[in-house]
C-alpha positions in Angstrom: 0.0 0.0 0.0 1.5 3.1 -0.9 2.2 6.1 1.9 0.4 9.3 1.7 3.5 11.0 1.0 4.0 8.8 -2.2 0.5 9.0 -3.0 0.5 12.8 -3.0 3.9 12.8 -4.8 2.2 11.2 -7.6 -0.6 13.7 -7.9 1.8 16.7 -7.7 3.8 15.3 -10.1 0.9 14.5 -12.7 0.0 17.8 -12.1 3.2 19.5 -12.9 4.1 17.6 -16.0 0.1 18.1 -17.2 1.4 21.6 -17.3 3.6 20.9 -20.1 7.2 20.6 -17.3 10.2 18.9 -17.6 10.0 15.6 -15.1 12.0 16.3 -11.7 15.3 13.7 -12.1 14.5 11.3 -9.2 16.8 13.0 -5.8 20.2 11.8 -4.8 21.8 11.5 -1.5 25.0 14.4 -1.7 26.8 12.1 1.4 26.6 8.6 -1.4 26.9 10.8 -5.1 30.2 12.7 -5.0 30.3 13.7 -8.5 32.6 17.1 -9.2 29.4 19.1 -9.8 27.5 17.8 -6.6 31.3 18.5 -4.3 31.1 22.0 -6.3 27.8 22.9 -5.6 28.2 21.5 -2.3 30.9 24.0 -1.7 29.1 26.9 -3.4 26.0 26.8 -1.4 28.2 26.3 1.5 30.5 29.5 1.0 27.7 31.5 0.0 24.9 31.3 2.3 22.1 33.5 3.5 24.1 36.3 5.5 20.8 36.7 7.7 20.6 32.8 8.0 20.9 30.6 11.1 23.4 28.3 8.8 25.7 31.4 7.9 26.0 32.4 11.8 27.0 28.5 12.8 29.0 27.9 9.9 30.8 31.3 9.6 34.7 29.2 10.4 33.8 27.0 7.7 34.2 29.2 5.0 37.8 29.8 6.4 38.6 26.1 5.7 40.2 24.8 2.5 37.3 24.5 -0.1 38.9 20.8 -0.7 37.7 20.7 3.2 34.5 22.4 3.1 32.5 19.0 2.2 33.9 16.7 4.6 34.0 19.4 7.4 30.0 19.8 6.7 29.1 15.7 6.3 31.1 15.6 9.7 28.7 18.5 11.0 25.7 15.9 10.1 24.5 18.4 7.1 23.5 16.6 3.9 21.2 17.1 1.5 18.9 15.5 -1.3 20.6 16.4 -5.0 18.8 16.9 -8.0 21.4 16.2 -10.9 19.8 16.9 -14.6 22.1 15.5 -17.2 25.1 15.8 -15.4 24.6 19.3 -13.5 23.0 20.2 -10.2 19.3 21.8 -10.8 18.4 21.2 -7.2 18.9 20.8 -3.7 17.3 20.4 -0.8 19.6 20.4 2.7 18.9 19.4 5.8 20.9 18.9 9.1 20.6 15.4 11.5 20.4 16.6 15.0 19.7 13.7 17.1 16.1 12.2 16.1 15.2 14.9 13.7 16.1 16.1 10.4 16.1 19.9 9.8 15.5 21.3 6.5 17.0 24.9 6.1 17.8 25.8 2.6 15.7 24.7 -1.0 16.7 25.5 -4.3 15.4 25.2 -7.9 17.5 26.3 -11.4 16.2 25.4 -14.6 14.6 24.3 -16.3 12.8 23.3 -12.7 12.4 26.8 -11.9 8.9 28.4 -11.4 6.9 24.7 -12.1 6.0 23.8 -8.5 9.0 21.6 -7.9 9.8 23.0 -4.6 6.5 21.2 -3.0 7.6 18.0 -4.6 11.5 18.7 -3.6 10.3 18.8 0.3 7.8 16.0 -0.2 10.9 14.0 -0.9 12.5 15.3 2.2 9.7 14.2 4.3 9.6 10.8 2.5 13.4 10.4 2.9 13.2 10.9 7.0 10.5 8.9 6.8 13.2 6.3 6.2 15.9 6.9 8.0 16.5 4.9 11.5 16.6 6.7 14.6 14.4 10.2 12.8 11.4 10.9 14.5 10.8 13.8 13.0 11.3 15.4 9.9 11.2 20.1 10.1 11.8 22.5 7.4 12.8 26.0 8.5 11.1 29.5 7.0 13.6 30.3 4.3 14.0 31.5 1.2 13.7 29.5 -1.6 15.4 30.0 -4.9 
């Protein structure tokens, strides 16, 4: 039988690519895919946060680091996040941070040609289905940010 997440997945989906969109690549784990655009992107987002953010206040000595350092330094910190890789580059992201039994969303982020469709809602959707999954998280939160 099929969760409610997955079920409303679905329906967002058909809803999206009704309206003529590109389909959303399925997402991929940034921790398991280390491909040079994911460890780019990784580092990108990473050195170039939301000055007004939580993330840039707690991570402000990271972007001192090495950027060869930057990736491990933030897995180590528990961050991850769900990848959307569209023929080779990043067009998505979703990252989160593990803090005991909960998983904390904090920064969304849609290029093209995802931009504008409604992939966000899906994007989190997959969040929520992936802590769904994960042993030991009870509890899956997404901050109030801004979402590009």
């Amino acid at each position: 039988m099929p969760s409610a997440s997955a079920d409303l997945r679905r329906r967002l989906l058909s809803i999206v690519e009704r309206r003529g969109h590109v389909p959303l690549p399925d997402p991929v784990l940034a921790r398991a895919h280390q491909t040079g655009a994911v460890r780019d992107s990784l580092v990108w987002w990473a050195t170039h946060p939301n000055p007004s953010g939580t993330f840039a206040a707690r991570t402000r000595w990271l972007r001192r680091l090495p950027r060869a350092w930057v990736v491990s330094a933030m897995f180590a910190l528990r961050y991850d996040g769900l990848i959307y890789v569209d023929a080779g580059a990043v067009a998505g992201h979703v990252f989160f941070q593990r803090r005991g039994p909960e998983l904390h969303a904090f920064s969304t982020a849609v290029g093209p040609p995802f931009d504008r469709g409604g992939y966000s809602v899906v994007m989190l959707l997959h969040f929520v289905a992936y802590a769904s999954q994960v042993p030991g998280v009870r509890r899956a939160a997404s901050a109030a940010a801004r979402t590009t």
